[in-house]
N, C-alpha and C positions, 0 to 999 in steps of 0.2 A: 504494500500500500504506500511506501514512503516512496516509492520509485515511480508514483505520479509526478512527482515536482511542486513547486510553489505557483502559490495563485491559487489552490483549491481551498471554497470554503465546505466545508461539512457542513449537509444539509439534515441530514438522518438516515437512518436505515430501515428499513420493513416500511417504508413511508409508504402512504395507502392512498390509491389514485381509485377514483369511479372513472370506471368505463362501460359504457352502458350500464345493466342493471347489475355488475358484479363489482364487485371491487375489490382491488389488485394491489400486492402491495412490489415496490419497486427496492430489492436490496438493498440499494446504497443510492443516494442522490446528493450528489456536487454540485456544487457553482464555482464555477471558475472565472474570476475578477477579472484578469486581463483579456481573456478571450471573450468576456460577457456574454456566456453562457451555460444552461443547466448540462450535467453529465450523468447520465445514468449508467450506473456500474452493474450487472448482472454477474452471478457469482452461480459457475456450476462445478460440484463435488469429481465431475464425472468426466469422459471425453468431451469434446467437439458433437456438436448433433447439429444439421441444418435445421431445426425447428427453432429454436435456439436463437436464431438470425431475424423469424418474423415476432416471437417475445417481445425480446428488444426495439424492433422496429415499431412494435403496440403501443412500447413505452414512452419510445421519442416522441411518437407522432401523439400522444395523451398531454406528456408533458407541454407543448407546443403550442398546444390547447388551452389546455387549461390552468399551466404556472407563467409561460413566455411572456415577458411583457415585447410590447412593441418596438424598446430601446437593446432587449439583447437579440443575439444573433441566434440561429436554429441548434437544438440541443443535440450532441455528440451522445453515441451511446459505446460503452466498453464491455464486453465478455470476458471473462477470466472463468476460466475452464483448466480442469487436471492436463490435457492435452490435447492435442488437435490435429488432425488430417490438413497438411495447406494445400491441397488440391479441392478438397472439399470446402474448406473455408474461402477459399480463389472463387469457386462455385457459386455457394452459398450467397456472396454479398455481391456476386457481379448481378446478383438479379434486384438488389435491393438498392432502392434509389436512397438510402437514409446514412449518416456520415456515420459508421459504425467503427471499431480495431475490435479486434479479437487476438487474447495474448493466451500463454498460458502462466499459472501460478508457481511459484515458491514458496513454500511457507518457512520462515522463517519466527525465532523465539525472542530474536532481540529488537525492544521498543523503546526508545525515550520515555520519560516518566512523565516528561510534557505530554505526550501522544498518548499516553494512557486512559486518559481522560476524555477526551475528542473523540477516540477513534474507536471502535467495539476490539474486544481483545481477541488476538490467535483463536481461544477457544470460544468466543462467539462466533469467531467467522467461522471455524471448521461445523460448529454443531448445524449453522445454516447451510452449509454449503452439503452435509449431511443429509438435510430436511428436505431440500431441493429435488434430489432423487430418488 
């Protein structure tokens, strides 16, 4: 997570968007100061799945909707996944018109004590990224 870089504000996590009559919650949700705009982080326990691609793409085009104000720019969305096929993910996002990356994860035990606080810990993120599949 620290290997986002600066400029992210932390918005929340499991943050809960209506779309149509259900309501979805969005793992992780950014704003990002200099780029002025929202960033939705999706978080899979598991490989790479093109389904995975229109998720995300739900989320962007929600957020866009209904948090984007008129002054920022269109919301980026991230995938962070155990690992991934790049022919598939090549696939996957050349049919999707929405500004996506798809990385995969490290986990990692060491955190700043500032970060501590801010951010959900290692074992928040592992038990979600659990729940997810």
């Amino acid at each position: 997570m620290l290997e986002l870089g600066q400029g992210f504000a932390y918005v929340g996590r499991q943050v809960p968007i209506k779309i149509g009559k259900k309501e979805r919650f969005i793992d992780l949700l950014f704003y990002h100061l200099d780029l002025r705009c929202y960033v939705v982080i999706e978080l899979k326990a598991g490989e790479f799945e093109a389904e995975h691609t229109g998720k995300l793409g739900l989320y962007i085009s929600a957020i866009n909707h209904q948090r984007k104000k008129e002054t920022d720019t269109p919301t980026i969305g991230l995938l962070i996944c155990k690992t991934k096929d790049s022919i598939e993910v090549e696939y996957s996002l050349e049919s999707s018109n929405q500004p996506i990356g798809i990385s995969e994860y490290q986990l990692s035990k060491v955190l700043p004590d500032n970060y501590k606080s801010a951010l959900p810990s290692i074992e928040e993120i592992e038990a979600q990224l659990k729940n997810d599949n």
